[in-house]
C-alpha positions in Angstrom: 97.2 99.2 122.3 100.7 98.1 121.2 101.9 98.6 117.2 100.0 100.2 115.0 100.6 101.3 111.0 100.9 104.8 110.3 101.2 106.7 106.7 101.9 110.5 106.3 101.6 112.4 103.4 104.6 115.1 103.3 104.7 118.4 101.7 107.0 117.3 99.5 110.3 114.9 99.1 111.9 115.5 95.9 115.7 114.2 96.7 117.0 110.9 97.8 119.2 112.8 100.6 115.6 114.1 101.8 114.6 110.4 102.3 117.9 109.8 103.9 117.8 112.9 106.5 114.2 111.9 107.6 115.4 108.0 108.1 118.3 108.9 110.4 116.0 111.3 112.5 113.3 108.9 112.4 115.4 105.9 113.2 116.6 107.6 116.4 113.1 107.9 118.1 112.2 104.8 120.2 108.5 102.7 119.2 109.5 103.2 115.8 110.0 100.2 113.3 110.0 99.3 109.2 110.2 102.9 108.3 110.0 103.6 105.1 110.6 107.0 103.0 108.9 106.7 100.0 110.3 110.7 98.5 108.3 109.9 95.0 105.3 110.0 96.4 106.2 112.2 99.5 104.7 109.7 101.9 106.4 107.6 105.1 105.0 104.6 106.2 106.1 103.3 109.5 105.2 100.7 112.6 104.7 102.8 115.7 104.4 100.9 119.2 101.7 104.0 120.5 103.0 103.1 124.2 106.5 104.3 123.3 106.0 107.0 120.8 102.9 108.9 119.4 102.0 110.2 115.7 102.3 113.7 117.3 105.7 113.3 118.1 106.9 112.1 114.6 104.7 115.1 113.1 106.7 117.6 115.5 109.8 116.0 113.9 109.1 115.8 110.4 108.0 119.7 111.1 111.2 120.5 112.7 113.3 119.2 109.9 111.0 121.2 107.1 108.6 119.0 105.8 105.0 119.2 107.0 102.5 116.3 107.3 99.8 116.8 105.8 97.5 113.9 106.0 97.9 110.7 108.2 96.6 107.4 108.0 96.6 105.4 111.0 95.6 101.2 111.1 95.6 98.8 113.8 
């Protein structure tokens, strides 16, 4: 496989400085690309090369820094 699109629903995002904590941490993590924080309707949508980086990974992330996924969406 190589890049893939991913969504995930958050628990919730209700701040701008939310959107910006998850961006740095996400922007960090290699396989990762167009992330966007979308903290109006609590969901990231991201480009994830699965031969880098997998959707658990990000999930143990988001976790970590306090916002559980709830639902993701995965295309090819």
């Amino acid at each position: 496989m190589a890049n893939i699109k991913v969504t995930m629903q958050l628990d919730d995002l209700s701040c701008p400085s939310c959107m910006i904590k998850i961006q740095k941490a996400l922007a960090g993590q290699s396989g990762l690309s167009d992330i966007k924080v979308l903290f109006n309707a609590s969901k990231i949508k991201l480009n994830l090369d699965d031969t880098l980086n997998d959707v658990d990974q990000i999930k143990i992330i988001l976790n970590h820094l306090g916002y559980p996924v709830h639902r993701v969406t995965v295309k090819e």
